[in-house]
Backbone bond lengths (Angstrom), bond angles and torsions (degrees), N, CA, C in turn:
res aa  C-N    CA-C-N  psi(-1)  N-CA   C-N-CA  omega(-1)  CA-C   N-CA-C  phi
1 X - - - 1.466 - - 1.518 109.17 -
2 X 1.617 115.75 142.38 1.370 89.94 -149.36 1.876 85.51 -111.31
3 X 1.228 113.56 -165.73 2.085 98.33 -162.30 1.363 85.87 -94.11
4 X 1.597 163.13 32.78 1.208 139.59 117.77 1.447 114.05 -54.72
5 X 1.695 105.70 -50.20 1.056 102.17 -151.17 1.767 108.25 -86.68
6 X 1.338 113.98 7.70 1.979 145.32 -174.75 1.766 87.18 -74.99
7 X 1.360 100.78 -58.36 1.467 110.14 178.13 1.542 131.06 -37.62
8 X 1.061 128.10 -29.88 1.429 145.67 -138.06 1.651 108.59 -106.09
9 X 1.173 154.36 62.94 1.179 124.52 163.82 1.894 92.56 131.67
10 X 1.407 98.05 -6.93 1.930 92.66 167.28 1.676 119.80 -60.92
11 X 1.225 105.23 -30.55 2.070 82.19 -175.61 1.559 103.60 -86.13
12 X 1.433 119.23 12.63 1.538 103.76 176.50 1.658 97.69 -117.80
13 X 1.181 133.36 -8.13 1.516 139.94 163.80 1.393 102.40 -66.48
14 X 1.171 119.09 -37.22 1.770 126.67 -161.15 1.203 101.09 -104.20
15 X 1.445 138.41 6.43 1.168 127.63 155.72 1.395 114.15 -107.92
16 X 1.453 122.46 -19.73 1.250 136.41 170.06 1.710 107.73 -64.53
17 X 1.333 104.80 -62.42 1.778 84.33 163.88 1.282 124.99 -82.24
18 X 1.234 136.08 -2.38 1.382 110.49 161.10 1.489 136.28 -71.06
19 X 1.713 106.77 -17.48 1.286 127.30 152.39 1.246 124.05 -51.94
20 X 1.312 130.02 -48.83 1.736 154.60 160.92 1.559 99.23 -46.57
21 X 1.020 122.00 -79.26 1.812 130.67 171.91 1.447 113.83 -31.38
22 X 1.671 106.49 -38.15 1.765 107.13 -177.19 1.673 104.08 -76.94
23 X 1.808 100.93 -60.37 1.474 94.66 173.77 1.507 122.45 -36.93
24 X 1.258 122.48 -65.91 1.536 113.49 179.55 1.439 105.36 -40.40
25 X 1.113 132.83 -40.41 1.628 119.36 -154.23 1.248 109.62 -81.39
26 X 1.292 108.79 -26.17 1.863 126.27 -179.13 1.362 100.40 -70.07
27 X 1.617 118.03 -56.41 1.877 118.76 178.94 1.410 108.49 -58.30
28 X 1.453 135.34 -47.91 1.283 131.31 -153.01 1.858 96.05 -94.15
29 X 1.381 105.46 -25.42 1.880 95.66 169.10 1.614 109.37 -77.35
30 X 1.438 118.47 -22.10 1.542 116.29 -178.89 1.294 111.98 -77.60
31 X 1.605 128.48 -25.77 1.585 140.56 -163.62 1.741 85.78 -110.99
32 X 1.034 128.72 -24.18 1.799 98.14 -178.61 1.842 109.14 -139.48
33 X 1.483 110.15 27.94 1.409 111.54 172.60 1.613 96.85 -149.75
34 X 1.891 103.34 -112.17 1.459 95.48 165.63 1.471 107.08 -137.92
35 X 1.439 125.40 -174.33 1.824 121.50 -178.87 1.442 98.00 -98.59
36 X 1.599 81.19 133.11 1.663 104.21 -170.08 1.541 89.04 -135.56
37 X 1.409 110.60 51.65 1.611 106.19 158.28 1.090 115.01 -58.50
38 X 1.092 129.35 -49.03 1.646 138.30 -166.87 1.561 113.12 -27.65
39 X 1.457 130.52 -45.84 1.326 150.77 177.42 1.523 100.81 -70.55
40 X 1.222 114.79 11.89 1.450 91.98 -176.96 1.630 112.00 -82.40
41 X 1.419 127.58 -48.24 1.240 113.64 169.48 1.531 132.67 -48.89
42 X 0.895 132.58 -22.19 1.151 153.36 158.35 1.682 116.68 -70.47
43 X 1.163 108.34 -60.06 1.479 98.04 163.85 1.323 107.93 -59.76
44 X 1.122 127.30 -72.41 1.615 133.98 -167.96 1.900 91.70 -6.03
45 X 1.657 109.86 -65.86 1.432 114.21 -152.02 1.657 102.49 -67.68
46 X 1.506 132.50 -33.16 0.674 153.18 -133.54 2.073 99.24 -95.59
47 X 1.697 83.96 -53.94 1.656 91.14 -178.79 1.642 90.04 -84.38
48 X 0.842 161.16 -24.02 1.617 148.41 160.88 1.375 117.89 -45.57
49 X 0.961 125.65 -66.47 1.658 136.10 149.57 1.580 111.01 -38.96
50 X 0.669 113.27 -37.86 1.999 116.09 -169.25 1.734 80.05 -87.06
51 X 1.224 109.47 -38.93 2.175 91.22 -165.24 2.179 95.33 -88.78
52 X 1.392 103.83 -28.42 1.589 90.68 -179.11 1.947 103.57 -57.95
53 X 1.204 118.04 -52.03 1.129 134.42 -177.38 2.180 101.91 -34.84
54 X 1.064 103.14 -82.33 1.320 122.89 -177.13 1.797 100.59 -53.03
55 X 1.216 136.69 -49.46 1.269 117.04 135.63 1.304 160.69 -0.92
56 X 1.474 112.27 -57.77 1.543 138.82 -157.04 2.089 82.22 -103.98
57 X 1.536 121.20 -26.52 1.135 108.18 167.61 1.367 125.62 -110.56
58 X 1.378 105.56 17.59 1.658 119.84 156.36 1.297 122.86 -73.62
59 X 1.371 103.40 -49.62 1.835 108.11 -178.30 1.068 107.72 -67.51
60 X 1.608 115.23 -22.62 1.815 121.85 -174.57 1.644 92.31 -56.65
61 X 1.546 121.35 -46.22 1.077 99.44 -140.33 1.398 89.01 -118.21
62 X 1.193 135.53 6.18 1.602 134.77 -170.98 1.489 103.91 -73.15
63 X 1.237 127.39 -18.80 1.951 119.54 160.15 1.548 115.30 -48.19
64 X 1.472 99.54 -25.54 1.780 103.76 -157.90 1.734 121.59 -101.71
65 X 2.305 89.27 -8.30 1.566 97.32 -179.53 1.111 125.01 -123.01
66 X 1.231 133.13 168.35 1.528 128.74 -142.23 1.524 100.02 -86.10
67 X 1.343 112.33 158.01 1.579 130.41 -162.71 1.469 90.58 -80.87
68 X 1.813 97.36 152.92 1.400 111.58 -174.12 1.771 119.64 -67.42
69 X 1.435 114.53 117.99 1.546 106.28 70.60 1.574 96.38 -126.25
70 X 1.652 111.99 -12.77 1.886 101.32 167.28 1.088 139.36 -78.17
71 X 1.569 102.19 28.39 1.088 103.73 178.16 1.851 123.22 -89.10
72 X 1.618 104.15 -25.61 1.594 110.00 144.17 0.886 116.36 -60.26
73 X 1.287 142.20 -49.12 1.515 110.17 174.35 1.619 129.21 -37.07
74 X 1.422 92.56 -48.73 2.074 107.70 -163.86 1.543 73.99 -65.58
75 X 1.376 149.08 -81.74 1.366 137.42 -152.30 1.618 111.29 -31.88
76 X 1.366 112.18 -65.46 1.766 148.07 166.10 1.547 89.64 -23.82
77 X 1.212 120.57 -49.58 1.921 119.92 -164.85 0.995 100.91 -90.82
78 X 1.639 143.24 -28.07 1.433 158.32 165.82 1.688 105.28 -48.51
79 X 0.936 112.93 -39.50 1.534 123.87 -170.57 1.428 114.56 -98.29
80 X 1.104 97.78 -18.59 1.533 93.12 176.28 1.734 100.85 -96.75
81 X 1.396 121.51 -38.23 1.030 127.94 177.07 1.054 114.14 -39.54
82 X 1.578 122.98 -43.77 1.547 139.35 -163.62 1.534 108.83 -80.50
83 X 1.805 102.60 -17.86 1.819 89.21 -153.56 1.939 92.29 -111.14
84 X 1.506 96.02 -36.43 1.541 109.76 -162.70 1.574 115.73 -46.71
85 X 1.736 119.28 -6.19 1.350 115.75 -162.42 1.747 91.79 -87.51
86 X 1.457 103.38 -43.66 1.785 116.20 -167.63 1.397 88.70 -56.45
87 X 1.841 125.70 -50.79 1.108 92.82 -146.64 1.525 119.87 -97.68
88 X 1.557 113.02 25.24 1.413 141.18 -168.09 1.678 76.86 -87.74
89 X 1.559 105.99 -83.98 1.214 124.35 -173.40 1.853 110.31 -22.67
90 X 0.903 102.46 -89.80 2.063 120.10 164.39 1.500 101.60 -16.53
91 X 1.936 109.48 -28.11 2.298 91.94 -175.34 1.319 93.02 -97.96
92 X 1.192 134.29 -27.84 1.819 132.58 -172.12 1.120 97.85 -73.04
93 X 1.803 135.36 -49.72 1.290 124.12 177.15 1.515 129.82 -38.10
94 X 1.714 89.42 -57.76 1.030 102.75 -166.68 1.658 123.64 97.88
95 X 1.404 120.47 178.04 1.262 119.72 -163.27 1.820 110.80 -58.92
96 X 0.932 108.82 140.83 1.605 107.12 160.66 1.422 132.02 -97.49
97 X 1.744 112.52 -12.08 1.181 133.72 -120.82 1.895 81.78 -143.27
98 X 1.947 113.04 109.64 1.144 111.76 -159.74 2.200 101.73 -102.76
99 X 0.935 117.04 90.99 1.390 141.65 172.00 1.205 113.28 -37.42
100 X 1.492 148.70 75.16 1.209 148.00 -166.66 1.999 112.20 -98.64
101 X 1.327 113.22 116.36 1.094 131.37 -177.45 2.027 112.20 -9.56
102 X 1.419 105.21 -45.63 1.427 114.62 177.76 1.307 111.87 -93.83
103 X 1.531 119.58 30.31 1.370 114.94 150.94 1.543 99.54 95.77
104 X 1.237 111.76 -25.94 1.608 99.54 -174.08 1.500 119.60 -96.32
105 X 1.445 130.67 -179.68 1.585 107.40 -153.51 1.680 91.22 -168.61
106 X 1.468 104.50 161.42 1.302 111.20 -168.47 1.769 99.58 -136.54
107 X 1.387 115.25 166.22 1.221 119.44 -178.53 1.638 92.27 -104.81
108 X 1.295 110.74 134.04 1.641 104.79 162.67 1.341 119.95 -90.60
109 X 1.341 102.40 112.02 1.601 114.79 178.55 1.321 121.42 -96.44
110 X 0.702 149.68 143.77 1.865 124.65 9.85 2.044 105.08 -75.75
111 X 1.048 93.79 -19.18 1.640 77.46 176.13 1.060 144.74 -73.35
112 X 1.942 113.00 -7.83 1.005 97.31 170.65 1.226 122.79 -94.16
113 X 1.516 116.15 -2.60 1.658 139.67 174.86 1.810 95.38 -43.38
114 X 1.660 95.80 -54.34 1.464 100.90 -157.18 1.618 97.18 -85.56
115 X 0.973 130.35 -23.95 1.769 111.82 168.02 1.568 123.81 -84.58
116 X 1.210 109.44 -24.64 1.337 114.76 148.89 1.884 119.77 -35.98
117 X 1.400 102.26 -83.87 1.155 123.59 171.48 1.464 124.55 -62.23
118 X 1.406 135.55 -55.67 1.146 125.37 160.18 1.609 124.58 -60.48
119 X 1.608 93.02 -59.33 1.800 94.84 -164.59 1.523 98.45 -71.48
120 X 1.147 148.23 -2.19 1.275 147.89 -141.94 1.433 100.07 -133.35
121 X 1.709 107.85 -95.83 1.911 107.20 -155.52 1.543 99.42 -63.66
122 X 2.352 117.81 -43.91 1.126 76.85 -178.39 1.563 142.57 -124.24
123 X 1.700 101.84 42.37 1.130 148.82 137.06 1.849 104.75 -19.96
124 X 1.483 107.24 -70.97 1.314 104.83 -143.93 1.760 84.30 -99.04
125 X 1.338 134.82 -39.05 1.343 123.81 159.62 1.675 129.75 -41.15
126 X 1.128 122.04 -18.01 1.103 130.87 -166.86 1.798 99.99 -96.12
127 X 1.431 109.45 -53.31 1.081 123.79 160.90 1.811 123.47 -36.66
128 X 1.195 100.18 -54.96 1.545 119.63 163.63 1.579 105.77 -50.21
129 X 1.083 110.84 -67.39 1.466 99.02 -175.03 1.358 109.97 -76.90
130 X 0.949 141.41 15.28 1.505 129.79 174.00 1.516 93.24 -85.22
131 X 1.557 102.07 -60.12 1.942 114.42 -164.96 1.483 106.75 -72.60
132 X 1.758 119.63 -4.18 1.589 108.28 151.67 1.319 119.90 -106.61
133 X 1.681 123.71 8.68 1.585 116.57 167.39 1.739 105.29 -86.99
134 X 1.551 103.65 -36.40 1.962 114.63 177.18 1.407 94.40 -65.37
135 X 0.899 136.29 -43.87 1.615 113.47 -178.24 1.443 131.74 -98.68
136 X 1.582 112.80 -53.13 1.443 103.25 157.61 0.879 152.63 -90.45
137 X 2.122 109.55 12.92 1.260 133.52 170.45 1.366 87.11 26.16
138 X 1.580 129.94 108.70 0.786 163.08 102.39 2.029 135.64 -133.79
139 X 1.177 117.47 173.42 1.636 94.08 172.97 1.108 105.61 -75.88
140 X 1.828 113.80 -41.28 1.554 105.74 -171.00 1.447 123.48 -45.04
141 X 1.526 112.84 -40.23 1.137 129.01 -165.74 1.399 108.41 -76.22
142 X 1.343 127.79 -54.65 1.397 125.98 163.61 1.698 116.76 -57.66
143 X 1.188 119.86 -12.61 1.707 102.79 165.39 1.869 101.71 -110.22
144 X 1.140 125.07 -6.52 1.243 128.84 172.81 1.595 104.61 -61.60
145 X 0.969 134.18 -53.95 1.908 171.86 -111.77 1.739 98.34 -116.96
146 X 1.508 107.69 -65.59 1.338 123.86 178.06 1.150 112.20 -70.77
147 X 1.233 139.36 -15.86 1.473 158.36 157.59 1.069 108.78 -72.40
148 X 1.330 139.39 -48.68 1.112 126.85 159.53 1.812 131.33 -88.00
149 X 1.030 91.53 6.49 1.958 107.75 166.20 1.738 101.16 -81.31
150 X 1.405 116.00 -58.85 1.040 119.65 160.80 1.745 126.93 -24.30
151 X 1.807 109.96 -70.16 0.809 125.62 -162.77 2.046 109.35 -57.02
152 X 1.805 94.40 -46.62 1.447 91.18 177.90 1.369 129.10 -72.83
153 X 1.662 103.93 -25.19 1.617 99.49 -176.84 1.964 97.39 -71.96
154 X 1.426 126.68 5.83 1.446 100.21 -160.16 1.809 78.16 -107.48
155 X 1.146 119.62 -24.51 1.648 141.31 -165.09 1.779 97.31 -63.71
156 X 1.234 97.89 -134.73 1.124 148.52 128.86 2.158 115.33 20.33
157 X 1.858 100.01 -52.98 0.884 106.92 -161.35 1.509 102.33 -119.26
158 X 0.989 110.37 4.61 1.933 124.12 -158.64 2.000 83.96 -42.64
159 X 1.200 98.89 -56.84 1.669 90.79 -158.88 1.928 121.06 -55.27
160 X 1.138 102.37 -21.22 1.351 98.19 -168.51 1.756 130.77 -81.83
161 X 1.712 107.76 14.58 1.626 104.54 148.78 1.232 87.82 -94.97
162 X 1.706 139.57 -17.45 1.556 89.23 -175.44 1.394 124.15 -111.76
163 X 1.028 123.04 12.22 1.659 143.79 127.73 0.949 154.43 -25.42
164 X 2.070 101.84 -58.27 1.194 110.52 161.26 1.436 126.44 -65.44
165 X 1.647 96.75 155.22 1.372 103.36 -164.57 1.672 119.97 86.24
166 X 1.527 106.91 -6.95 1.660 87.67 -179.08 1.152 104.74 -137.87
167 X 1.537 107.03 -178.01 1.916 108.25 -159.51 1.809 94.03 -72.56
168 X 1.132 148.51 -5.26 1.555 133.93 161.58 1.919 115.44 -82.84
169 X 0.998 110.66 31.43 1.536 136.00 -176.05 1.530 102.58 -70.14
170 X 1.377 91.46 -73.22 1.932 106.91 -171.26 1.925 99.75 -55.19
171 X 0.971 98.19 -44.63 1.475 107.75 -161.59 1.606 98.96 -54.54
172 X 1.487 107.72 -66.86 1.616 135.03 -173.31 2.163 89.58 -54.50
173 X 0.657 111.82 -68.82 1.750 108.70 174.87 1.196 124.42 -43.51
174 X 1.678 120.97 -22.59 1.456 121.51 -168.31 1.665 93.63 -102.03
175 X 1.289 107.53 -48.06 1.458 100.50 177.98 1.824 119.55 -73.05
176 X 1.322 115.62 -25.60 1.385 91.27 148.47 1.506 146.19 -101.17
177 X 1.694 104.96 21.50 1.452 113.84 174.53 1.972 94.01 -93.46
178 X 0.996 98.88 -31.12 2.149 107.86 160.12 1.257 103.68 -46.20
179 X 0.977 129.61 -88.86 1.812 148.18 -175.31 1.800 101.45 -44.91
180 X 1.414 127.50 -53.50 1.584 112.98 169.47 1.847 112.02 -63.84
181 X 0.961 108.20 -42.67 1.781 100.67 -162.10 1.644 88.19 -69.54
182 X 1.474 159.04 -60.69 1.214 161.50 -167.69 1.508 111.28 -52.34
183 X 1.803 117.46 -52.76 1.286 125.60 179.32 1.638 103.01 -60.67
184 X 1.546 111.86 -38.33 1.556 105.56 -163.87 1.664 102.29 -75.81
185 X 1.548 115.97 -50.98 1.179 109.23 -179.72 1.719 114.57 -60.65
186 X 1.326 126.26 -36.58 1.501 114.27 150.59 1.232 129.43 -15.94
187 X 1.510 101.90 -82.12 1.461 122.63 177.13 1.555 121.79 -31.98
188 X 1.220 113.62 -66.56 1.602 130.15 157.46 0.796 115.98 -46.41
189 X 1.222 133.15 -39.55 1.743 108.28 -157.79 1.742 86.31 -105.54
190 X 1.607 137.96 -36.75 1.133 140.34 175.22 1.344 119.42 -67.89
191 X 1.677 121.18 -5.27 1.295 118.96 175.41 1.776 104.30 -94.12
192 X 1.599 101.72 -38.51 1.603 88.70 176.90 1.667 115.92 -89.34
193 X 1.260 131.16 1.04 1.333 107.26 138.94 1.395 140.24 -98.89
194 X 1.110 114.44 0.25 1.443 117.35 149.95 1.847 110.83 -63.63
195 X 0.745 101.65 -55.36 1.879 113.34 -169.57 2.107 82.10 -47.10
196 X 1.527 110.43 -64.91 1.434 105.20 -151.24 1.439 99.79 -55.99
197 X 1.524 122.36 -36.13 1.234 101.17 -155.92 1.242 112.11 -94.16
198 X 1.722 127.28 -7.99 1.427 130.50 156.02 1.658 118.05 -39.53
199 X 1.714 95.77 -67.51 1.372 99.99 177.19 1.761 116.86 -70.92
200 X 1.289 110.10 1.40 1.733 95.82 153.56 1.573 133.52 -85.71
201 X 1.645 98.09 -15.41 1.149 130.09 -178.91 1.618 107.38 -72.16
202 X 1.484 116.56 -43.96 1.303 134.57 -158.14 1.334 94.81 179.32
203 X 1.649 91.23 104.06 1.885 95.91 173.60 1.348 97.77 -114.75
204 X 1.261 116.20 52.19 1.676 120.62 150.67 1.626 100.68 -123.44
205 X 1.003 130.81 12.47 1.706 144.09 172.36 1.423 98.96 -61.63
């Protein structure tokens, strides 16, 4: 796909999987925690925006990654790239999240403000822009990238400062390494047929 045609049809690919990414997270939290449909309207808008975002720095960088079908993968390594520093960070910390014998539980503050926010959103933004200045050496691409490092650790990844460190770790990791491999293969395979059939529609698009 050549970078006109990269152009074409990304903010509706990137909202299409971020919808895909929410569904999984809603089925696999209803089958291995509890159903938290309730958030779905709200997520719906939330993971749409979080997948346009991660999008708008795909096409940045889709000149630079390998033709389909590896080309989910390179996305798949993009995402982990972006998230894996917080959630290194989040197991050395340790818990944030204070566990009281009768089930009930407290956030420890001020720290978890600051692992949230530091070790976390801009943790995984920073990350983003590193792995979109190394690859698409451009600015667009490095604030495209960091925008979407941003977008997933706030998405996607919200749980993992307050996770790490505790026995819901494995769980919180499997269901969002679920939610990246589905959103990425989305993304890809829903950006180049949207893109083809725009520009068959209007191949001056």
């Amino acid at each position: 796909m050549s970078g006109a045609e990269g152009r074409v049809g990304w903010s509706e690919s990137g909202a299409i999987a971020g919808i895909a990414g929410l569904v999984v997270f809603l089925a696999l939290h209803q089958l291995w925690i509890v159903p938290i449909w309730f958030i779905a309207p709200v997520g719906s808008a939330m993971a749409a925006a979080g997948g346009v975002a991660v999008a708008a720095a795909y096409v940045d960088l889709l000149p630079h990654l390998p033709r389909r079908p590896w080309t989910s993968l390179a996305v798949l390594a993009g995402v982990a790239t972006m998230l894996v520093p917080s959630i290194v960070l989040a197991e050395l910390r340790g818990p944030i999240y204070d566990m009281a014998s009768d089930g009930e539980g407290a956030l420890l503050v001020p720290d978890a403000v600051t692992a949230f926010v530091v070790g976390h959103l801009a943790t995984a933004t920073l990350a983003g822009a590193i792995l979109g200045g190394l690859v698409g050496r451009t600015r667009r691409a490095t604030g495209a990238s960091a925008l979407a490092g941003f977008a997933l650790a706030l998405g996607p990844g919200h749980n993992i400062p307050l996770l790490g460190g505790t026995s819901g770790t494995r769980r919180e990791l499997a269901i969002l390494a679920a939610v990246a491999v589905v959103a990425s293969v989305v993304l890809v395979e829903s950006h180049a047929l949207v893109a083809r059939r725009m520009l068959a529609r209007d191949p001056e698009a």
